[in-house]
N, C-alpha and C positions, 0 to 999 in steps of 0.2 A: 933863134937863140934864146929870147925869151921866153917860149912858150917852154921850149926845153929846162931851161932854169923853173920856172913855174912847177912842171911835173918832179924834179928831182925834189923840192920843195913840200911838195904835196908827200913824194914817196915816206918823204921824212919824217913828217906829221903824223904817216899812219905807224910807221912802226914805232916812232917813238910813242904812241899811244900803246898800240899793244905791250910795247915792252913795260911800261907805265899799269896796263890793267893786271900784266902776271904777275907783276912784284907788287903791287897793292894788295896783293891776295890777303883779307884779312884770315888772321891768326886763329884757328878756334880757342874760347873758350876754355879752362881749368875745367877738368883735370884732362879733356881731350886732347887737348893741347903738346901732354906729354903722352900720346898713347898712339899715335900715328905707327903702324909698322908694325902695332902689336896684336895678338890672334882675336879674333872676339868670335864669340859662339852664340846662336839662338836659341831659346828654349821653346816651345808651344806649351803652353799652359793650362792646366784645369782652372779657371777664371773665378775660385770662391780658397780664400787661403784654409788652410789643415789647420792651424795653431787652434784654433776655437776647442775643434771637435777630438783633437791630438789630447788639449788638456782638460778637455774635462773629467769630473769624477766619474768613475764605472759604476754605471747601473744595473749590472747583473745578479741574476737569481743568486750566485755562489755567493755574492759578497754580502747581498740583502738579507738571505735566511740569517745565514753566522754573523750577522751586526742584531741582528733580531735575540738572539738566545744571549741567556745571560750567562755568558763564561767567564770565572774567574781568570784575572790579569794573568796569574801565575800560569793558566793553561794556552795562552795565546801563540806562545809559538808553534804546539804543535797543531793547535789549529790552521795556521799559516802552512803550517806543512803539510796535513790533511787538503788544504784548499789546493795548493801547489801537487800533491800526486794525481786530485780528481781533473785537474787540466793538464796533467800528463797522460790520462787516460784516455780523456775528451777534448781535445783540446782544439774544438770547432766551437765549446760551447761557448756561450755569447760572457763576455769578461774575460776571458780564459786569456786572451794576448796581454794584459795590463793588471790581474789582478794579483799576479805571483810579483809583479814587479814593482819596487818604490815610486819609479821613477816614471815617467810618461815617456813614449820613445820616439819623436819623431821619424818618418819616412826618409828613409835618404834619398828617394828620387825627387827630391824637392828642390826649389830654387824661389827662394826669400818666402820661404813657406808656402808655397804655390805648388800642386803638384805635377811634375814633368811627364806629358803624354809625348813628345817630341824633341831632339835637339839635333843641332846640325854646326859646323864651323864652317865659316864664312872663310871659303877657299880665295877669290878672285877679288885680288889686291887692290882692286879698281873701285870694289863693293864696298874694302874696309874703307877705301878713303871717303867714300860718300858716306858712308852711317859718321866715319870721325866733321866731316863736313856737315852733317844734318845736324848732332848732337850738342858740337859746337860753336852752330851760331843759333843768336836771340832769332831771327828770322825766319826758323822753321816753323816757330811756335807764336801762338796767339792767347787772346785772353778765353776766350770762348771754348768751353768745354762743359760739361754737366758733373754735376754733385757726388755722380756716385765714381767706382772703382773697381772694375772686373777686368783685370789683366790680362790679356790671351798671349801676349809673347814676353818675353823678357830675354835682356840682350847684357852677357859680360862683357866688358871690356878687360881686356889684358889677362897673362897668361894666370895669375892670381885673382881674380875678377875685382880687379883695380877698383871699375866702377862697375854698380850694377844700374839696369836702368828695367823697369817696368812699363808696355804698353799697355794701354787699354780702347781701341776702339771702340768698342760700345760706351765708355764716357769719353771720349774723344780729349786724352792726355796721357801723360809720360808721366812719370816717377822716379825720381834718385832713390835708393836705398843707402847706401851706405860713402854719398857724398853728399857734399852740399851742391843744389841745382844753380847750375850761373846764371840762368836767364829768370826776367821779372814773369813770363809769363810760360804754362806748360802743356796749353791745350795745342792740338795739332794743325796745322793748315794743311787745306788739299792736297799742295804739292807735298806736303811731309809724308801725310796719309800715301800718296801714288809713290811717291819714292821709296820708301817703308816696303810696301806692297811687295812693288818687283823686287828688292834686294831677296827681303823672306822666302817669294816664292821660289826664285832660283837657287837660294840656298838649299832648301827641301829639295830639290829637282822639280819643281813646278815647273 
């Protein structure tokens, strides 16, 4: 009778722990916190951002000669339009994408100016909760990571890219774009790194 009282006792202990560890589950994190459920997509990344080389000034022969000769102001438009039918003509020649126009044009296959060699949407509801679980606790991340900054993935959250977040394995850390980061620290630990790993690759079909 005892011993029997004893184990129902014992029985008790464990489940009321279990039940105790699933409900302590802590909470992730701001803004993952409200993003459970919602689509997130991967990008693969060319690992050196466009914004540099998108704005700089054109150095091409067309723009060099005709800054070079001295034309009166009053004759500048049609020179603009002379410059604009020679890169209708030609329009392989080096300036000819940026010189008919004001304006600089970014790439649209771009993501936080980074440009997109790869994307994929994280189909298996199991995956989104682990990246919402990685992103949203302090505990993926450590202090240790290196100086520099070359992003190979980049991961939106939500169906408006709520958040965005930037990898970088070769400096071993994460990135907020366009939130604030909740945790004190955003270098990666191992297990982030191996976790990371398999979600991405099976998202590609690795």
């Amino acid at each position: 009778m005892k011993t029997r009282m004893l184990s129902s006792i014992a029985v008790g202990i464990i489940a009321a722990a279990a039940f105790m560890s699933v409900g302590c589950k802590s909470t992730p994190a701001s803004p993952f916190n409200n993003l459970q459920g919602q689509p997130i997509r991967i990008y693969r990344l060319q690992n050196y951002s466009t914004a540099a080389a998108v704005g700089a000034a054109p150095t091409d022969p067309i723009s060099g000669l005709l800054s070079s000769l001295p034309i009166p102001t009053e004759f500048q438009p049609q020179v603009q339009q002379a410059q604009g039918m020679i890169c209708g003509l030609v329009p392989t020649m080096p300036g000819c994408s940026t010189a008919a126009v004001g304006n600089p044009v970014m790439p649209s296959n771009t993501f936080e100016n980074y440009t997109i060699i790869g994307e994929a949407m994280v189909m298996d509801s199991s995956a989104r909760d682990d990246l919402i679980d990685i992103f949203g606790s302090k505990k993926s991340f450590q202090q240790r990571k290196a100086s520099c900054f070359y992003p190979e993935f980049g991961l939106a959250f939500g169906s408006g890219q709520t958040a965005n977040v930037l990898i970088s394995y070769s400096c071993n850390q994460a990135q907020s774009k366009n939130f604030q980061w909740p945790h004190p620290e955003s270098g990666l630990t191992e297990k982030t790194v191996k976790s990371l790993n398999t979600i991405i690759q099976k998202a590609f079909g690795g």
